[in-house]
N, C-alpha and C positions, 0 to 999 in steps of 0.2 A: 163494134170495133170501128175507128176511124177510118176512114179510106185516103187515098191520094187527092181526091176533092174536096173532101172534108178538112182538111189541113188550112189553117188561117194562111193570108199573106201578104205579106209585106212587097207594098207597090213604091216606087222611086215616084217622087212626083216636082223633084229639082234635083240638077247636079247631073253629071255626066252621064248618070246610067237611068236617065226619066225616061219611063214608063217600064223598066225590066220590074219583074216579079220576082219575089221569093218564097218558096212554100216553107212553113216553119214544123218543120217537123219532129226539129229537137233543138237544143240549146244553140242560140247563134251568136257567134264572134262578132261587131263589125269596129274598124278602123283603118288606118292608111296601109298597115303594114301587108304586105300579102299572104302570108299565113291566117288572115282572118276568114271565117265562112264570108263574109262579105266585105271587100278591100275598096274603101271608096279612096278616088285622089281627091283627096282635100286637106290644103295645107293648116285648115282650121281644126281637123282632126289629130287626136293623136293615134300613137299606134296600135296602142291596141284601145277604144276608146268605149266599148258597151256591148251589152250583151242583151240579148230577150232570149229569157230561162223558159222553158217548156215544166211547169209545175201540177202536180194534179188537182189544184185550183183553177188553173188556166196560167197565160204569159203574164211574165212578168218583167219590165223591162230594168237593169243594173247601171247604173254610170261606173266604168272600172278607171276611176280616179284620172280622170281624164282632163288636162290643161285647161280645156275649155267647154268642162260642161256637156252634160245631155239634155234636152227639152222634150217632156211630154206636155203637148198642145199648150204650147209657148210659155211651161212654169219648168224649172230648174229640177231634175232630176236630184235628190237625195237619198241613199236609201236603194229602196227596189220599190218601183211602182207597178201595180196591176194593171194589164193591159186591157182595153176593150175592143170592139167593132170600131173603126172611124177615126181612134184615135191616130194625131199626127207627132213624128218622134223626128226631131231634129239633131244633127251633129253636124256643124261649123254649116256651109252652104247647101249640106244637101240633108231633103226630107224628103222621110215615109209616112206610106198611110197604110195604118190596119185593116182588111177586108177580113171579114169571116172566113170566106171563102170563093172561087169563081164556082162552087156548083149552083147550077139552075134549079 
């Protein structure tokens, strides 16, 4: 069974909220709007603008037809991409980076 360490997450590493964490522990919202699990201010965002699905394959990250685009490790989200360790997801100025996890 997973644990609370076990849980991947998603690190900010540009954009207002660099260096908060997020542990992904089921399906995540992010865009401008603040009903998102994750509400970044960025005017390059839209509102409601992608998701990373919690699959029993593993993460999978959604572009939810967003004005301008999602980017896994700077190629154009179409579709639903599988996520890995490391990989970096960008939306308008601000990026994440996938960590497995902070356990030791």
């Amino acid at each position: 069974m997973m644990t609370l360490l076990d849980c991947p997450l998603l690190v900010f590493d540009t954009g207002p909220l660099k260096g908060q964490k997020v542990r992904v522990r089921k399906t995540i919202t992010i865009g401008r709007h603040p009903d998102n699990d994750i509400s970044i201010e960025d005017p390059s965002a839209s509102r409601h603008h992608a998701r990373v699905e919690v699959t029993e394959s593993g993460l999978v990250l959604a572009d939810a037809e967003s004005g301008n685009g999602t980017y896994l490790n700077g190629e154009k989200v179409t579709g639903a991409s599988k996520l890995m360790p490391g990989d970096r997801i960008r939306i308008g100025r601000t990026e994440f980076v996938l960590l497995e996890s902070d356990a030791k």
